[in-house]
C-alpha positions as CSV (number, residue, x, y, z in Angstrom):
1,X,-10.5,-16.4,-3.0
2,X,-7.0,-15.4,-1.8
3,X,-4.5,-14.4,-4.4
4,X,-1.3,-16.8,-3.8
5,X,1.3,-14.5,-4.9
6,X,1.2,-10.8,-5.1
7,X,1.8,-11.1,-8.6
8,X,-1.7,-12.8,-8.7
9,X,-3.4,-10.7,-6.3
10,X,-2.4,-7.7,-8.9
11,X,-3.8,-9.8,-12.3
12,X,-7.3,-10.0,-10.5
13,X,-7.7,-6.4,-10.0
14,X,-9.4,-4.3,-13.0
15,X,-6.7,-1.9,-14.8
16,X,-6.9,1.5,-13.0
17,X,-6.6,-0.2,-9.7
18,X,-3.8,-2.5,-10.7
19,X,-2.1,0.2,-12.0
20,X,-1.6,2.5,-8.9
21,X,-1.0,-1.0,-7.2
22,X,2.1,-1.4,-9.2
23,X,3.2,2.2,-8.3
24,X,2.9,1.7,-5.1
25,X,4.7,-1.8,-5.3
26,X,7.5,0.1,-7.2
27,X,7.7,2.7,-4.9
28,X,8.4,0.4,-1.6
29,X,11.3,-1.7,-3.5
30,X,12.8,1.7,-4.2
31,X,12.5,3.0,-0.6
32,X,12.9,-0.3,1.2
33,X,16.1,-2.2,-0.3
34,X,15.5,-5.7,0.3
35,X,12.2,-5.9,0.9
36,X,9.9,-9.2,0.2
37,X,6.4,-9.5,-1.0
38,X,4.2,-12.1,0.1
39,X,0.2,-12.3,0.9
40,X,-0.9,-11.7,4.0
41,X,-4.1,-11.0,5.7
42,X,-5.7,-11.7,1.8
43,X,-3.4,-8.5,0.5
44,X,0.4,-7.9,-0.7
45,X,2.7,-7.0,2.0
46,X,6.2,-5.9,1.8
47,X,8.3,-7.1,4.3
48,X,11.8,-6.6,5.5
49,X,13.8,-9.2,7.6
50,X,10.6,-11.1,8.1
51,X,8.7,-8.4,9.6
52,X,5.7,-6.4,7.6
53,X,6.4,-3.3,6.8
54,X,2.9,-2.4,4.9
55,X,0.2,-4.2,3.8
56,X,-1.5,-2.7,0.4
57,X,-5.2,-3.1,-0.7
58,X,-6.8,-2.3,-3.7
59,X,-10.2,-1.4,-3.7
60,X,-13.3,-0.2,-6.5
61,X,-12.3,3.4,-5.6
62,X,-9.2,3.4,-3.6
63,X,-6.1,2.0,-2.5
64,X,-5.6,1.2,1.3
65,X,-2.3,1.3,3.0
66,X,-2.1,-0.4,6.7
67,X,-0.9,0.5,9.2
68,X,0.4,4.5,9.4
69,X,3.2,4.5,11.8
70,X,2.6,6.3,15.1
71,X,5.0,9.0,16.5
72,X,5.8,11.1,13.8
73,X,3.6,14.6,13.7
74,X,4.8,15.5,10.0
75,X,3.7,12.4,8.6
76,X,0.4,12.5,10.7
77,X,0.0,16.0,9.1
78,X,0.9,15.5,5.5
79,X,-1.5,12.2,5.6
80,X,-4.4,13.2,7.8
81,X,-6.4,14.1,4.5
82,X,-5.8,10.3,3.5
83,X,-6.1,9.0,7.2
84,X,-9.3,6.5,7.4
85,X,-9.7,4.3,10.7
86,X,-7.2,3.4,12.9
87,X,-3.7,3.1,11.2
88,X,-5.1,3.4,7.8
89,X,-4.1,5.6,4.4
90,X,-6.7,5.8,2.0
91,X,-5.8,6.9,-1.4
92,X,-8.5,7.8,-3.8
93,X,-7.9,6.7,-7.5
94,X,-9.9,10.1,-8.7
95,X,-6.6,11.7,-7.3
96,X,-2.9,11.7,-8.7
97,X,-0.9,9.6,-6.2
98,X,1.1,11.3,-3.6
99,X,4.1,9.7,-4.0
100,X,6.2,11.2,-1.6
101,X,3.5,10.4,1.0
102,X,4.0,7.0,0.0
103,X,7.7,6.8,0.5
């Protein structure tokens, strides 16, 4: 079933999940003024002027962040320990968050 709100999508996730979610969630309205949440592709995405700007999953063991922009060899450094598939950032929940990976 597909959450209709993010809001939703959040309550339905167990407590150590839905906590990093809302981190994350925090983290992108303080980096991205402006930005909107809706559902898309079954998962919260932020999006600014109508464009996505990430899409955030949360998962048994992780949370996933699609896609990792292209072009920027710091970024590709600093997340290549999280990097999982093509364009994705997977965060484990047995590790703190890396917040300023995130922003």
């Amino acid at each position: 079933m597909t959450a209709a709100s993010v809001d939703d999508y959040l309550a339905a996730r167990p407590e150590p999940v839905r906590e990093r979610l809302e981190r994350v969630r925090a983290i992108v309205h303080e980096e991205v003024p402006g930005v909107e949440e809706r559902i898309s592709y079954g998962m919260p995405t932020f999006a600014l002027d109508g464009r996505p700007v990430v899409h955030v999953a949360g998962w048994a063991r992780h949370l996933s962040l699609y896609p990792m922009p292209d072009g920027d060899p710091e970024l590709e450094r600093d997340a290549a320990a999280y990097t999982s598939g093509r364009g994705t950032v997977r965060l484990p929940l047995s590790e703190e968050l890396p917040e300023d990976l995130v922003r």
